[in-house]
Backbone as CSV, one residue per row, in Angstrom:
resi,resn,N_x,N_y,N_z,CA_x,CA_y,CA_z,C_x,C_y,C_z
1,UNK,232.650,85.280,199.759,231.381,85.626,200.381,230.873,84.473,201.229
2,UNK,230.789,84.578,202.588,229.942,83.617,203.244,227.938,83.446,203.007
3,UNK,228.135,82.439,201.698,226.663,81.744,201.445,225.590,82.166,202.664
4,UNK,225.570,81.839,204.129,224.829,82.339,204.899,224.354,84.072,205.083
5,UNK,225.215,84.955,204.393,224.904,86.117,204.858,224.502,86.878,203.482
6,UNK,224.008,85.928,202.271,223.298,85.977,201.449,223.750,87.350,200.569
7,UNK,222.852,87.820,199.745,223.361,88.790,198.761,222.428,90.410,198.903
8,UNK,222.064,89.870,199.399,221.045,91.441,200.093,219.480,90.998,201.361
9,UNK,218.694,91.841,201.301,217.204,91.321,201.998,216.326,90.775,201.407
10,UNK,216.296,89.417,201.255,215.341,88.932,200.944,213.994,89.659,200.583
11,UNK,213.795,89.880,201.575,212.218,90.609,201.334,212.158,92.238,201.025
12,UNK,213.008,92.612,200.335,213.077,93.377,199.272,213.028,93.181,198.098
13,UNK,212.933,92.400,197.873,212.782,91.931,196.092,211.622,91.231,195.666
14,UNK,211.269,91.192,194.508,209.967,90.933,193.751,210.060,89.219,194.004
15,UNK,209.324,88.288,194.536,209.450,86.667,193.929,209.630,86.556,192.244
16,UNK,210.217,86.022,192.031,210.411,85.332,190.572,210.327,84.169,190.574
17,UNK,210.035,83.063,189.097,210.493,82.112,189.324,211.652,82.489,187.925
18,UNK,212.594,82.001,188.171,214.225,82.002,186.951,213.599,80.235,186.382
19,UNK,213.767,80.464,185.391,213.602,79.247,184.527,215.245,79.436,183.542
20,UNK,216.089,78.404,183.893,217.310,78.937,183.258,217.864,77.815,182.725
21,UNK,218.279,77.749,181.198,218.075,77.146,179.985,219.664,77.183,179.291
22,UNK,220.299,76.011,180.042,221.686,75.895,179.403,221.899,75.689,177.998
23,UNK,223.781,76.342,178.304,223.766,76.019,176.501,224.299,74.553,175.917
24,UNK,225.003,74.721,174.696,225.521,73.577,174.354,226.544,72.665,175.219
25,UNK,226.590,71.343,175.102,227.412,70.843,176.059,227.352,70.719,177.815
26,UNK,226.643,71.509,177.693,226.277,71.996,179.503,225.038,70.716,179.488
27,UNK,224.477,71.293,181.445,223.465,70.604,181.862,222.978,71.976,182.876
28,UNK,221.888,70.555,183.305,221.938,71.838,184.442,222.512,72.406,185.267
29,UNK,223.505,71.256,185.420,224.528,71.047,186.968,225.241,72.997,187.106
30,UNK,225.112,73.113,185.330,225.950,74.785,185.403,225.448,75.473,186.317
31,UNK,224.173,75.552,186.250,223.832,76.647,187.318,223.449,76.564,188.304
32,UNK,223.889,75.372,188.998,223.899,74.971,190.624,224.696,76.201,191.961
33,UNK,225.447,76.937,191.057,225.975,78.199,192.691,225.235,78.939,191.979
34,UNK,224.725,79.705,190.921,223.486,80.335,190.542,222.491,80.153,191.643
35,UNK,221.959,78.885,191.264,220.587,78.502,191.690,220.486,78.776,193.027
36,UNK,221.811,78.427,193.891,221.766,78.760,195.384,221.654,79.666,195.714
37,UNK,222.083,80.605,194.877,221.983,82.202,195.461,220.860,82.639,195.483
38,UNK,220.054,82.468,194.286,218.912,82.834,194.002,218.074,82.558,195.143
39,UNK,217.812,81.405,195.364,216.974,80.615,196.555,217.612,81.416,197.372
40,UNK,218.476,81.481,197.771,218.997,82.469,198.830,217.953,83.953,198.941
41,UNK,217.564,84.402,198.060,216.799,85.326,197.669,215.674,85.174,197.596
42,UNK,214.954,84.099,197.989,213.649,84.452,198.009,213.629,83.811,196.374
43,UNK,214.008,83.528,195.482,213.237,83.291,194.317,213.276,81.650,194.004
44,UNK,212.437,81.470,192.989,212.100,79.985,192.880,213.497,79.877,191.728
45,UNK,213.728,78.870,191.363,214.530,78.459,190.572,214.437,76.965,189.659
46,UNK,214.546,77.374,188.358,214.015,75.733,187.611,215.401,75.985,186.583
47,UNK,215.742,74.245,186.452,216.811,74.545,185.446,216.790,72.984,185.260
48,UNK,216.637,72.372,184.255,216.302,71.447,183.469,217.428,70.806,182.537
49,UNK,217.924,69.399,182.134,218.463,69.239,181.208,218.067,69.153,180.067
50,UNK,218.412,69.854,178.771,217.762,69.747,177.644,217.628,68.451,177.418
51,UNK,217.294,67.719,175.905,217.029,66.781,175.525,218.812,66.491,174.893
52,UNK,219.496,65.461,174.921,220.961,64.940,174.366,221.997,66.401,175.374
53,UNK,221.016,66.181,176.790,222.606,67.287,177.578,222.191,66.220,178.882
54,UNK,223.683,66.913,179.762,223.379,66.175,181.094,222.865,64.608,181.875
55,UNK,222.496,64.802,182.103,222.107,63.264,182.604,221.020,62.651,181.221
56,UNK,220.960,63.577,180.021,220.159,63.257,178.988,221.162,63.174,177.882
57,UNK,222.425,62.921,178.220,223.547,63.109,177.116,223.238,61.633,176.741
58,UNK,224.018,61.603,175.297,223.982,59.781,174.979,225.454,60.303,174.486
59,UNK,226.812,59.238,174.186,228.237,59.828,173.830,228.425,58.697,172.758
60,UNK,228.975,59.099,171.786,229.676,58.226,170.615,230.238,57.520,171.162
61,UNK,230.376,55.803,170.657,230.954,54.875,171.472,232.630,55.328,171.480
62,UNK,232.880,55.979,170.716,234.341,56.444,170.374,235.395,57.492,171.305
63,UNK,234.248,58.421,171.936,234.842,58.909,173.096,234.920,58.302,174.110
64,UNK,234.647,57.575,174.603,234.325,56.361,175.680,235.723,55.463,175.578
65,UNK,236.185,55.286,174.137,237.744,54.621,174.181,238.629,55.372,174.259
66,UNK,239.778,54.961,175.132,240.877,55.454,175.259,241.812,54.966,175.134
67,UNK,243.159,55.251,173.896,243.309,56.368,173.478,242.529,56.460,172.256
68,UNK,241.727,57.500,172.357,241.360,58.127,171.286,241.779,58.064,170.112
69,UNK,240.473,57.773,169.311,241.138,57.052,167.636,240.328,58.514,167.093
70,UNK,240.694,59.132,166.717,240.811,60.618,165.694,239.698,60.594,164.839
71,UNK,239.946,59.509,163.999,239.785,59.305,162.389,237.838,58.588,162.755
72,UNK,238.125,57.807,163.924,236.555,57.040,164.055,235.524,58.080,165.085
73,UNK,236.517,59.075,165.995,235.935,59.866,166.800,235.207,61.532,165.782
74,UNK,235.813,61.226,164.728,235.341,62.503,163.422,234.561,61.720,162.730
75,UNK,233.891,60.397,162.383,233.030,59.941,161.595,232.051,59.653,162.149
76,UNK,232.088,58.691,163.068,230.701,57.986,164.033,230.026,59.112,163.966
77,UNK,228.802,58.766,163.772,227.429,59.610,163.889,226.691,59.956,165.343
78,UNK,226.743,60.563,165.245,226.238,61.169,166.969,224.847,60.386,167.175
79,UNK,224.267,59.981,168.591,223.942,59.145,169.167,221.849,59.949,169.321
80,UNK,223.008,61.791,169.271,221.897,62.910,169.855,221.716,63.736,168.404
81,UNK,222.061,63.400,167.264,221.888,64.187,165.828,220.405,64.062,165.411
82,UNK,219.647,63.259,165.892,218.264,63.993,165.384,217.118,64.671,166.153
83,UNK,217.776,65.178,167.163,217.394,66.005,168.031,217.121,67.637,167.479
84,UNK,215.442,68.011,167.559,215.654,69.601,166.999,215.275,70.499,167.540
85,UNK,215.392,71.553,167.339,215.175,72.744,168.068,214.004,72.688,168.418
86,UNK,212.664,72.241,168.039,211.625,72.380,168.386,211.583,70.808,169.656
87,UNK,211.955,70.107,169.916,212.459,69.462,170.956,212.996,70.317,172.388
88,UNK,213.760,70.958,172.439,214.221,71.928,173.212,212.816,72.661,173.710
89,UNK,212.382,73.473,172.842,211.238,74.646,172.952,209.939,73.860,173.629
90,UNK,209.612,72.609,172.717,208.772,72.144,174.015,209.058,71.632,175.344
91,UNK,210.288,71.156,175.484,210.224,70.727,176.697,210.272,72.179,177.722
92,UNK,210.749,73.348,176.894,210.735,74.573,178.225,209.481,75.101,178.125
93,UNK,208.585,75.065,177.190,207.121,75.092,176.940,206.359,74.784,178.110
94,UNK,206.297,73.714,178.173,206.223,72.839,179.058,206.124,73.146,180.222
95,UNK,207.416,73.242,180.807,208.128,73.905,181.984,207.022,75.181,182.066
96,UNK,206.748,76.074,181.866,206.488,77.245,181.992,204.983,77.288,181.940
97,UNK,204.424,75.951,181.381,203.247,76.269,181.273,202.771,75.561,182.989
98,UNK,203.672,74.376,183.212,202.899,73.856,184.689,203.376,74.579,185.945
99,UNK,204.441,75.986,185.550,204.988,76.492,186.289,203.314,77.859,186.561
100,UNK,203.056,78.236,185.394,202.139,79.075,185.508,200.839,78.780,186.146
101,UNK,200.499,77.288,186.007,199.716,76.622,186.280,199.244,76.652,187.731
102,UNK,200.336,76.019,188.306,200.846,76.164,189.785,200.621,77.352,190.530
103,UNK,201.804,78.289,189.931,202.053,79.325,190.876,201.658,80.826,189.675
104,UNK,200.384,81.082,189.328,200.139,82.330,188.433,199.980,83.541,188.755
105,UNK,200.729,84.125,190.552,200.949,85.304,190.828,202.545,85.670,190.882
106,UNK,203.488,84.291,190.585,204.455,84.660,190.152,205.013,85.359,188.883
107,UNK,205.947,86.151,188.485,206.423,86.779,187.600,207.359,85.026,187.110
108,UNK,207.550,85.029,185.608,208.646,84.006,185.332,209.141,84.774,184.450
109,UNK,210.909,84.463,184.829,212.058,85.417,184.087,212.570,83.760,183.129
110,UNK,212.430,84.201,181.844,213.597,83.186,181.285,214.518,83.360,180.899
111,UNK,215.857,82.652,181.576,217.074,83.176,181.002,217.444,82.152,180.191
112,UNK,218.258,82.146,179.326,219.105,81.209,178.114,220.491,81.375,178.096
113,UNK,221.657,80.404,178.225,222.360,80.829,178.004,223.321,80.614,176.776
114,UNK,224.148,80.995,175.919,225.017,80.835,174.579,223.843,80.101,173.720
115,UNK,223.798,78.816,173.240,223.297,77.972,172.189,221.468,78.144,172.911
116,UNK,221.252,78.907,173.734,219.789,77.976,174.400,219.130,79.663,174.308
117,UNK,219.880,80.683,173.476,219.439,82.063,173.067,218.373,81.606,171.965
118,UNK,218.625,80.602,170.952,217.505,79.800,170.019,216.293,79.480,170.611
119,UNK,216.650,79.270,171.537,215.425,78.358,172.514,214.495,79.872,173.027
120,UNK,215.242,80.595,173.747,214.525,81.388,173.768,213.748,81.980,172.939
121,UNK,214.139,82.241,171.973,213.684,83.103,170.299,212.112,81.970,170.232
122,UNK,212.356,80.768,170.291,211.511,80.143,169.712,209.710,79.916,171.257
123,UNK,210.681,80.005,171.914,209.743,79.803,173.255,209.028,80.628,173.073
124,UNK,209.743,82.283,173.209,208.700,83.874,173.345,208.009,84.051,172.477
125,UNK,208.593,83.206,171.429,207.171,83.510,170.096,205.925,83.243,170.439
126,UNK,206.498,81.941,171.444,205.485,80.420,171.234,204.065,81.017,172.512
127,UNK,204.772,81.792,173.484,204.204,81.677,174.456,204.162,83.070,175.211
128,UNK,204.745,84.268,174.620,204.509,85.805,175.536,204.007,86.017,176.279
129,UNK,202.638,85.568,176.670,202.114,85.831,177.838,202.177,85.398,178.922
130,UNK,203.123,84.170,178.662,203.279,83.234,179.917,205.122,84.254,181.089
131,UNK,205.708,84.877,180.169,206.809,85.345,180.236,206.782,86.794,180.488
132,UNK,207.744,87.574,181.665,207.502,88.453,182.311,209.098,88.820,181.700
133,UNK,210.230,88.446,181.522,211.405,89.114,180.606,211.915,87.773,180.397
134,UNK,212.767,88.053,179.109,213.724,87.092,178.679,215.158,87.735,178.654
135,UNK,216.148,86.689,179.504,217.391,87.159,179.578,218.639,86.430,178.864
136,UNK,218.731,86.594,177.850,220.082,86.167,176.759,221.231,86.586,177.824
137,UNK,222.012,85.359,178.213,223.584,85.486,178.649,224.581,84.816,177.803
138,UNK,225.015,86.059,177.325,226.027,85.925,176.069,225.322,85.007,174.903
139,UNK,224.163,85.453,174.577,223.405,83.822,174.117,223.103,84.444,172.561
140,UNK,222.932,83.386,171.731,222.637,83.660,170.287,221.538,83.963,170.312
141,UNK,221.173,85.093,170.400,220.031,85.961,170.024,219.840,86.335,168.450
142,UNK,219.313,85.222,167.649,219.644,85.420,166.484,218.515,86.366,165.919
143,UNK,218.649,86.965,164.386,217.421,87.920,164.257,216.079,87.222,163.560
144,UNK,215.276,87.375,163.574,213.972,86.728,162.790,214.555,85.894,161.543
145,UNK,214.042,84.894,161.285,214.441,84.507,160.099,215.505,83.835,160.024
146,UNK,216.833,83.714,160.956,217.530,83.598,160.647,218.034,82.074,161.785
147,UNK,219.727,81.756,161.529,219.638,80.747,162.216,221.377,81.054,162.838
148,UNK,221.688,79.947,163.825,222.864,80.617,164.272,223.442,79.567,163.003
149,UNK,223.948,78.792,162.242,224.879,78.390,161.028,224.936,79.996,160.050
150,UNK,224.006,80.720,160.277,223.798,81.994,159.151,225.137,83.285,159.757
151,UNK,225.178,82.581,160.857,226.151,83.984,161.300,227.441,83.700,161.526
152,UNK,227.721,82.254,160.979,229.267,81.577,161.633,230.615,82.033,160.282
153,UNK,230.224,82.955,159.304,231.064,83.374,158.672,230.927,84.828,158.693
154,UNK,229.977,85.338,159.472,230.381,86.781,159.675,231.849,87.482,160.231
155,UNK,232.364,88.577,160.093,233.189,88.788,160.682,233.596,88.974,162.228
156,UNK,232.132,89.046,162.954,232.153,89.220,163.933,232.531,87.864,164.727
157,UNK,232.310,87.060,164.112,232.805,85.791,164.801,233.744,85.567,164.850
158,UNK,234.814,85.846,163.922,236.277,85.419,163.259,236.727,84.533,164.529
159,UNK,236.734,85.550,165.752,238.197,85.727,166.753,237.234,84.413,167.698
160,UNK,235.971,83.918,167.057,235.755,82.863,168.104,236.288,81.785,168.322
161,UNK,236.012,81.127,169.397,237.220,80.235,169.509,236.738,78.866,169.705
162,UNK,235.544,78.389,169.253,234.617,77.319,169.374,235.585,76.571,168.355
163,UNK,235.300,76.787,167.166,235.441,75.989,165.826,236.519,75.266,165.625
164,UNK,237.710,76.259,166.365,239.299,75.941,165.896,239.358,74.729,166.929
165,UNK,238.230,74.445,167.976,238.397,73.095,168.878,237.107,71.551,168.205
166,UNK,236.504,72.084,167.679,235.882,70.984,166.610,236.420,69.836,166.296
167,UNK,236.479,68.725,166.277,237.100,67.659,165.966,236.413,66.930,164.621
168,UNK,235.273,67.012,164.366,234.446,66.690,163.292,233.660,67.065,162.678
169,UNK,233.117,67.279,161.086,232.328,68.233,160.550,231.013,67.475,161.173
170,UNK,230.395,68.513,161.142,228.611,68.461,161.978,227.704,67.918,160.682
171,UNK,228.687,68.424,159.917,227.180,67.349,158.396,227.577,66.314,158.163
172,UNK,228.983,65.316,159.153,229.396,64.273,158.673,228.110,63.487,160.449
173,UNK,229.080,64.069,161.264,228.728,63.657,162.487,226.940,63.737,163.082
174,UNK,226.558,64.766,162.514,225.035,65.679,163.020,225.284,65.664,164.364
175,UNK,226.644,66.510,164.899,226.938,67.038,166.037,227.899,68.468,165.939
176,UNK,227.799,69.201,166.607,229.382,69.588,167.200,229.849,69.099,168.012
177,UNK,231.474,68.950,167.706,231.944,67.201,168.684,233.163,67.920,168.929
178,UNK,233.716,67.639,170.569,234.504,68.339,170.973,235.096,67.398,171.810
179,UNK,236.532,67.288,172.304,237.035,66.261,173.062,237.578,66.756,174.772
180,UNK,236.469,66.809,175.539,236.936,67.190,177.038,237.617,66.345,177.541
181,UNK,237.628,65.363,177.420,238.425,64.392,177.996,239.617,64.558,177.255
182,UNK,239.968,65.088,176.598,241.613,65.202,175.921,242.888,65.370,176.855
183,UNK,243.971,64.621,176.782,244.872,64.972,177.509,246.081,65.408,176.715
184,UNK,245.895,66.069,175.783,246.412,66.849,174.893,246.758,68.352,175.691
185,UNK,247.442,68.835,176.328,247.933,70.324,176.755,247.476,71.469,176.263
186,UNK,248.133,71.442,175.084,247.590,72.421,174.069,246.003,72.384,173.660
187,UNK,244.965,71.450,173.481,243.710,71.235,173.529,243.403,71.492,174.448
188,UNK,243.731,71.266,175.743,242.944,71.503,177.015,242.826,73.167,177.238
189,UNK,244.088,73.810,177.054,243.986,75.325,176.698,243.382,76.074,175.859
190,UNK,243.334,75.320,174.530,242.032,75.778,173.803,240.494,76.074,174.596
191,UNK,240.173,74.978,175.049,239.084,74.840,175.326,238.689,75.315,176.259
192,UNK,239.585,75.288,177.806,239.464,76.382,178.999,239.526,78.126,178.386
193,UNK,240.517,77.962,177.452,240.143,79.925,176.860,238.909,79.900,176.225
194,UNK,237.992,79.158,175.355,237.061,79.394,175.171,235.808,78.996,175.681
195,UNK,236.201,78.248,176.778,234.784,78.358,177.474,234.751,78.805,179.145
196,UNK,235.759,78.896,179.587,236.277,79.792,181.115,237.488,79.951,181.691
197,UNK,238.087,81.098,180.804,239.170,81.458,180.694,239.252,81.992,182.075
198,UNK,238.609,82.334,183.079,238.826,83.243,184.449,238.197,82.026,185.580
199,UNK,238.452,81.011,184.669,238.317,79.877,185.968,239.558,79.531,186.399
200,UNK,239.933,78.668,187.323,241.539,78.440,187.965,241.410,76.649,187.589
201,UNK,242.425,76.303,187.265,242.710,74.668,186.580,241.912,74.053,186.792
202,UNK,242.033,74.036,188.491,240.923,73.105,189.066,239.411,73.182,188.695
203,UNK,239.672,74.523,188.906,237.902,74.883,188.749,237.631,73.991,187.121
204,UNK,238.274,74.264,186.184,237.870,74.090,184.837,237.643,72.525,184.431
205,UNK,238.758,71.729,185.304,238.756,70.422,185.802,237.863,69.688,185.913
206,UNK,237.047,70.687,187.134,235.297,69.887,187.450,234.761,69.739,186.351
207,UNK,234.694,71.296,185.824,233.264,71.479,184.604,233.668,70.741,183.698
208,UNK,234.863,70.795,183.009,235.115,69.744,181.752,234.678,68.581,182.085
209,UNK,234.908,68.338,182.901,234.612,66.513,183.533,233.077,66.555,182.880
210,UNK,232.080,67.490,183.682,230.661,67.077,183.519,230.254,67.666,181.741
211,UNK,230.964,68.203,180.941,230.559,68.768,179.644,230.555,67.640,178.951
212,UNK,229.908,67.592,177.789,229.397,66.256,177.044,229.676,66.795,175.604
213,UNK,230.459,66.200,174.799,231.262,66.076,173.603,230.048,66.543,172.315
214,UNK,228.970,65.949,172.537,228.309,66.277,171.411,226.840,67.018,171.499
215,UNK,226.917,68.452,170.812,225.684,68.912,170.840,224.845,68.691,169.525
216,UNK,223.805,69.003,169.545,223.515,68.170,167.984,223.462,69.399,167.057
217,UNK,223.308,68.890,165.502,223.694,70.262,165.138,222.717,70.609,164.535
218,UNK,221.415,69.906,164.745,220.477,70.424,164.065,219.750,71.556,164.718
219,UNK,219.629,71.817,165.458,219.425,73.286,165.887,219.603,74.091,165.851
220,UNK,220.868,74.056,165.219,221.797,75.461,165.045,221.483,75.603,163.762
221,UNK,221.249,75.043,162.921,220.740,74.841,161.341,219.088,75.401,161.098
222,UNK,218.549,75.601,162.027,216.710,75.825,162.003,217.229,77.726,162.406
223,UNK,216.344,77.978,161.109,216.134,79.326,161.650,214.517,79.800,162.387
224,UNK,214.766,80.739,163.193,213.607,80.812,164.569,213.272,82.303,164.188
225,UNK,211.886,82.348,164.536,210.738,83.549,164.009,210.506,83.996,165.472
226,UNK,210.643,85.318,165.001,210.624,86.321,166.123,209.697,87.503,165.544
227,UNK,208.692,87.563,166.012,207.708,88.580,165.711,207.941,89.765,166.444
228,UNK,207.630,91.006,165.863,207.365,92.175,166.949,205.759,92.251,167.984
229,UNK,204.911,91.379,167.470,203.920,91.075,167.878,203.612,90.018,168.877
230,UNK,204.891,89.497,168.941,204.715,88.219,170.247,206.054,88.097,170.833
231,UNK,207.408,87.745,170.195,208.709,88.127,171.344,208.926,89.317,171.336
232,UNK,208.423,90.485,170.460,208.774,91.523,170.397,208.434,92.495,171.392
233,UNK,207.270,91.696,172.176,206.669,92.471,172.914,206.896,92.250,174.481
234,UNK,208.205,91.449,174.519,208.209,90.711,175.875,209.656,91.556,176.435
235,UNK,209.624,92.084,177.797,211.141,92.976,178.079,212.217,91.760,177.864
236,UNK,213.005,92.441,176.898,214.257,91.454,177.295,215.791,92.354,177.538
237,UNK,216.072,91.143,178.242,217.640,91.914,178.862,218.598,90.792,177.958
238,UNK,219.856,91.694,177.798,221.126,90.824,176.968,221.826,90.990,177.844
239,UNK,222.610,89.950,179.190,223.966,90.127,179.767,224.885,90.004,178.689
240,UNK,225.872,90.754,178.810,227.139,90.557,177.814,228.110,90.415,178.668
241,UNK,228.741,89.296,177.957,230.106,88.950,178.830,231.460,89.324,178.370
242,UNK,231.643,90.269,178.629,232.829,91.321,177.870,234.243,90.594,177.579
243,UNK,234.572,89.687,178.042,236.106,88.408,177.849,235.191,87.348,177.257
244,UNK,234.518,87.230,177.081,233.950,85.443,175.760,234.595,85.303,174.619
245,UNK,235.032,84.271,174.744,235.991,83.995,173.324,234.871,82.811,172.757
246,UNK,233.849,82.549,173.299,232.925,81.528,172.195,231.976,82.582,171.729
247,UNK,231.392,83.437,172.310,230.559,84.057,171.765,231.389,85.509,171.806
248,UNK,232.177,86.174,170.641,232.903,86.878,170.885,232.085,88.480,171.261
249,UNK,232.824,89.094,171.766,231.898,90.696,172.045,231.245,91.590,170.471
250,UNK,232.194,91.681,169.765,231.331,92.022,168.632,230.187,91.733,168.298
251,UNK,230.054,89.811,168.568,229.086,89.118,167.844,227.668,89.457,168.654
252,UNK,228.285,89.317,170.222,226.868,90.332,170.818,226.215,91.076,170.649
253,UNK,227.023,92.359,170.296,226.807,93.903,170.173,225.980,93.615,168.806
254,UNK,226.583,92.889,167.849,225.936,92.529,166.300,223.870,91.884,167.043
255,UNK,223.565,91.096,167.793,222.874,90.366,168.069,221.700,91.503,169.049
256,UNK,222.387,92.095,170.046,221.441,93.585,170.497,220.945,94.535,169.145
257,UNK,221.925,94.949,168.282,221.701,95.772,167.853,220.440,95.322,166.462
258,UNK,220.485,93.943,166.161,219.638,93.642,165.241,218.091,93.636,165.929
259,UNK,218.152,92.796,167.160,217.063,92.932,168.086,216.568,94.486,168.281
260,UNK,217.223,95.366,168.458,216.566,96.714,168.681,215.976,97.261,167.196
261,UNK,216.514,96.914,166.096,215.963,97.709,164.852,214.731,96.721,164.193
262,UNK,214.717,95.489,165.111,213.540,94.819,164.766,212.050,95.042,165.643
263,UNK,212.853,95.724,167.121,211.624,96.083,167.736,211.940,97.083,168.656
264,UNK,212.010,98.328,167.632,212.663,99.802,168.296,211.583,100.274,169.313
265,UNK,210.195,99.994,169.000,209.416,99.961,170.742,210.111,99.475,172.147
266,UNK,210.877,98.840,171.933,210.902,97.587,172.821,212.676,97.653,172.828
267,UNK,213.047,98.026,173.238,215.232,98.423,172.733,215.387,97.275,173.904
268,UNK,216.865,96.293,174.172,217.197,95.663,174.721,217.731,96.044,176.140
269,UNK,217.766,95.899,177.166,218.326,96.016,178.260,219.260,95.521,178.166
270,UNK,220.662,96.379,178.331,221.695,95.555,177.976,222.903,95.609,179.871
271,UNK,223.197,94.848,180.168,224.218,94.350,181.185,225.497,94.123,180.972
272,UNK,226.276,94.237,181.609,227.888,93.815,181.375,228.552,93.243,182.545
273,UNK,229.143,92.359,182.437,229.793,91.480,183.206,230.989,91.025,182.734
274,UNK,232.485,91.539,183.247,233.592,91.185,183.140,234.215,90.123,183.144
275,UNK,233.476,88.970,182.839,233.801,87.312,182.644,233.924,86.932,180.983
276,UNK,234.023,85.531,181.389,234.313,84.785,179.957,232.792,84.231,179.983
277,UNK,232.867,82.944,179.029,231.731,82.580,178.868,230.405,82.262,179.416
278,UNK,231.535,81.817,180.887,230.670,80.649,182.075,230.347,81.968,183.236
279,UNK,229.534,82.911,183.616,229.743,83.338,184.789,229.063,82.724,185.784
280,UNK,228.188,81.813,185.490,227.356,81.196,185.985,228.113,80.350,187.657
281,UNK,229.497,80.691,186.736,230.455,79.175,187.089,231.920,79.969,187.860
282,UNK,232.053,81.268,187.114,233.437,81.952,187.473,232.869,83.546,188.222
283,UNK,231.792,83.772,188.117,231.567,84.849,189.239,229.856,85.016,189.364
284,UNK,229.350,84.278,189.747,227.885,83.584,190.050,227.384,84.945,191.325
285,UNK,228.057,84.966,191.958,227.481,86.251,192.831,226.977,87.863,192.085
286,UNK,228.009,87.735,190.952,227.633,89.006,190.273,226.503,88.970,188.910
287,UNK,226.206,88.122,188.979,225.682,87.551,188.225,224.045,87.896,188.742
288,UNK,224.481,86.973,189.871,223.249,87.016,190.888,222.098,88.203,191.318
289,UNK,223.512,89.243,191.221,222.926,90.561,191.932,222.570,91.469,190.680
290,UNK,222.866,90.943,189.097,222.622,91.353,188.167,221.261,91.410,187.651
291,UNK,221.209,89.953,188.115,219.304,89.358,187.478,218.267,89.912,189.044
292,UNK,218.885,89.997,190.047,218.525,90.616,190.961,217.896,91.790,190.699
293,UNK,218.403,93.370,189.849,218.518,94.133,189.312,217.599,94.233,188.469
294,UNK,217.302,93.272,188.050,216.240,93.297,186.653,215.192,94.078,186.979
C-alpha cells in the first residue's frame, strides 16, 4: 500500500483519540506503522512506555554478558520486579485524564494489547466515564476477581507457547525472563512462532532487537475487579488473532465468553484478524481499517 494514498477519507470518520497500551516486553515503538495510519486518518494517537518497558526497561546485568551464563541469567533478580499493576493503571490514568482535559469533545478508544488487557480491566473500573470503548487485542481480558497466573494451567492455554521459552522461574527472578538476544536457532524459532510467526526473518530481527527480556511478574499475580457497574458498562471490542500461539485462540474465546456472562447487557464486540500475535507489526493496515470500523 502506498502510505500517501492512505486507508480511506479522512473526513468520513468520527475523530478519536487511540490511547494504545503495549504488552509485555514491548514498548511503544510496536505501534509506530499503527500509529501512522491512524494519523493518516484523521485520529489522534497516544502510546506510551509502560513503567520497566521500552526506553523505561532496566536489564539484568546478566543479559548484557555475552556468552550467556544460564545458571546466573535464571537467578539474578530482575532490576523491574517490584513494579505493579497499579503502576501501569496510573500512569494510563493519567494519560486519559490530561487527554480529556485538553481535548473533551473527543471520543477516547483504549486499546490494550496481550499482558496490558490487565491494565485495561483495571483502568475501566477506575475511570468509565472518561472512556468511549475498550479494545482487548488478543489481550488477557481476565474475569472479575481473577488474575492472569489463575488461568496459566487451564487447558486452554496448554498449546501456548510463552512458557516453553522462559528461562527463569518468576518467584525466583520477580520477572518473566526471556532471551532475545539468543543465538541459539532453535530458541530463536521458538520465540518468532510465538510472538510473530507471519513476520519474515528480517522483519522479526528488528522487533526482537527492541523487546526487553524482563517483564515483571507482579502483575500478572494481582487479580483486577471488573464491575458490571463501571467496566461493565463501557462498549468493548475483543480483536482476536486467530494464529497466536502466546495467547492461544481457545484462551480468547474462554476470555469473551466469561466477559459476556458477567455483563450479558453489554456482550463483547468481537473481530478477527488472521495474524499471530503482533498485527500491529505483521498486518497494521488491517488492523487499521478494523479499529476504523469500530
Amino acid at each position: 500500500m502506498n502510505p500517501e494514498q492512505g486507508l480511506s477519507n479522512p473526513g468520513s470518520r468520527t475523530r478519536k483519540i487511540f490511547v494504545l497500551v503495549h504488552g509485555g516486553a514491548h514498548g511503544a515503538w510496536a505501534f509506530q506503522r499503527l500509529a501512522s495510519l491512524l494519523v493518516q486518518e484523521g485520529q489522534h494517537v497516544i502510546a506510551q512506555d509502560l513503567p520497566g518497558h521500552g526506553l523505561l526497561a532496566r536489564f539484568p546485568d546478566s543479559y548484557l554478558e555475552r556468552p550467556l551464563d544460564p545458571e546466573k541469567f535464571a537467578t539474578e533478580p530482575s532490576p523491574v520486579a517490584r513494579i505493579t499493576l497499579q503502576d501501569y493503571a496510573d500512569q494510563v490514568i493519567a494519560t486519559i485524564r490530561g487527554l480529556n482535559d485538553r481535548m473533551p469533545e473527543r471520543e477516547i478508544v483504549l486499546l490494550g494489547h496481550s499482558m496490558a488487557g490487565l491494565v485495561l480491566n483495571q483502568v475501566g473500573e477506575a475511570i468509565p466515564h472518561l472512556i468511549s470503548r475498550l479494545v482487548y487485542l488478543s489481550a488477557w481480558m481476565t474475569a472479575n476477581g481473577r488474575s492472569f497466573s489463575d488461568y496459566m494451567l487451564a487447558p486452554e492455554f496448554s498449546t501456548g507457547l510463552i512458557p516453553p521459552i522462559l528461562l527463569a522461574d518468576p518467584a525466583v527472578t520477580g520477572a518473566l525472563r526471556m532471551d532475545f538476544r539468543s543465538t541459539d536457532p532453535t530458541y530463536q524459532t521458538k520465540t518468532k512462532a510465538a510472538f510473530a510467526a507471519d513476520l519474515d526473518d528480517h522483519q522479526w530481527q528488528a522487533a526482537a532487537n527492541l523487546l526487553t527480556p524482563d517483564t515483571p511478574a507482579g502483575p500478572l499475580a494481582e487479580p483486577t475487579t471488573t464491575t458490571p457497574s463501571r467496566w461493565g458498562q463501557i462498549p468493548r471490542t475483543y480483536i482476536s488473532c486467530t494464529k497466536d500461539r502466546a495467547v492461544p485462540l481457545p484462551a480468547q474465546r474462554r476470555f469473551i465468553h466469561e466477559a459476556d456472562q458477567h455483563t450479558p447487557g453489554n456482550p463483547t464486540d468481537v473481530r478477527e484478524l488472521p495474524t499471530s500475535h503482533s498485527p500491529f507489526i505483521s498486518q497494521p493496515e488491517q488492523l487499521t481499517q478494523t479499529l476504523l470500523q469500530l
